[in-house]
N, C-alpha and C positions, 0 to 999 in steps of 0.2 A: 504494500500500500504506500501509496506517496505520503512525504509529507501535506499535513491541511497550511493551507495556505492561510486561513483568516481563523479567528478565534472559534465563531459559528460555528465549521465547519470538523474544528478539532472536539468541541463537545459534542457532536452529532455522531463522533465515531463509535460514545459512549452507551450504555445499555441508559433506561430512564431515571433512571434513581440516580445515577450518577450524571446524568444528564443538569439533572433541576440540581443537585449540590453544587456542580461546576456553574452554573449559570449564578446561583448564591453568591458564590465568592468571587464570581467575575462583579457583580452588583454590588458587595462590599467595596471591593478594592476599586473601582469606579467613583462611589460615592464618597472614598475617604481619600480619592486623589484625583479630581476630576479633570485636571489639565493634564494629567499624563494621558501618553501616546501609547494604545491599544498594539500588542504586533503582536506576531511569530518569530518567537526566535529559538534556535537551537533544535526547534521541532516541539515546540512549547508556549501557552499564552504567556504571554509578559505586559507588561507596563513598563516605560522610560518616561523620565523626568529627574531632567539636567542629569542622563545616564540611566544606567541599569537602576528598574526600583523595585520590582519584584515580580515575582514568576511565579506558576503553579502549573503542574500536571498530575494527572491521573495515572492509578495504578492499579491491578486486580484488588489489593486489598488497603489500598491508603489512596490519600490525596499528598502529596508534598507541594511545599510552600520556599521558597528562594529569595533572596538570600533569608535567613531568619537570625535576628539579633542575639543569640543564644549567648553573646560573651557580657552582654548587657545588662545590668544588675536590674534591671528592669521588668526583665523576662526570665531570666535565670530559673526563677522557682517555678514557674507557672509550665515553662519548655521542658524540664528537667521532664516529666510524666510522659513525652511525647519520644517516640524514635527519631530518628534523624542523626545526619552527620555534625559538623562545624556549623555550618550556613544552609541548614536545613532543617524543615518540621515535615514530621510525617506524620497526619489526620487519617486515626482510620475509617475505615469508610463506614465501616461495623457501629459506630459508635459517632453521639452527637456532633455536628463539627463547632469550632467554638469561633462563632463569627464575628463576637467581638473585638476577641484576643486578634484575628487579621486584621481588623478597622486598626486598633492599636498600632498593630507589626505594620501596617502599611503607613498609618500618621508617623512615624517614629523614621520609618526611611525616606518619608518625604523630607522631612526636618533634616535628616542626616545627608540629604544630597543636596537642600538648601545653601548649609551649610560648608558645604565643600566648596560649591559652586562662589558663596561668597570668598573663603580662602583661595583659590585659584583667580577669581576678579582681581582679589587684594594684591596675590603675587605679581601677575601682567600687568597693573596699575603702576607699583612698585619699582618692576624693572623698567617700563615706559619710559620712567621720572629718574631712575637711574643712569639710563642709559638713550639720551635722546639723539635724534638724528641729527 
């Protein structure tokens, strides 16, 4: 099977139940980040804004979530329950998914790419004024 080319298309490949969860947390991470940019990447939904902000695919028996803050003292307690790698949460599918905890995970990488974005303005700013023509 090819990769799906648009988000639709990738949750359509899904039976229904995972269907309507994937379409949930496309609607979370939408509503908790409304100016990021919808794609496929990797052969997977994502969201960008000012770069990578987060991802989810489906799985026989979970959902994962990308990157996820797990070094974050924020989330620390709450991820520790969940499987996953470094920069990964795995929702199983078995079991409620916690669609706050994403509105969270997602407000939290917004703010953290904001903030990059600011520190990389500051540096190009910086060197501009350092270094003029």
């Amino acid at each position: 099977m090819l990769p799906a080319t648009n988000v639709d298309e990738y949750i359509k490949r899904y039976p229904a139940k995972v269907q309507s969860t994937l379409q949930k947390i496309r609607k979370t991470i939408k509503k908790a980040a409304p100016d990021a940019e919808e794609v496929i990447s990797y052969g997977i939904p994502g969201y960008k804004y000012h770069g990578i902000l987060i991802f989810f695919a489906a799985f026989e028996n979970h959902i994962s979530v990308y990157p996820a803050p797990r070094s974050s003292n924020l989330f620390k307690k709450e991820l520790q329950v969940y499987k996953g790698g470094k920069g990964t949460v795995q929702f199983p599918i078995s079991k409620p998914i916690p669609f706050d905890l994403i509105t969270r995970i997602t407000n939290f990488r917004v703010k953290e790419n904001e903030e990059k974005l600011v520190v990389k303005q500051t540096k190009t700013k910086n060197k501009s004024v350092n270094h003029p023509r």
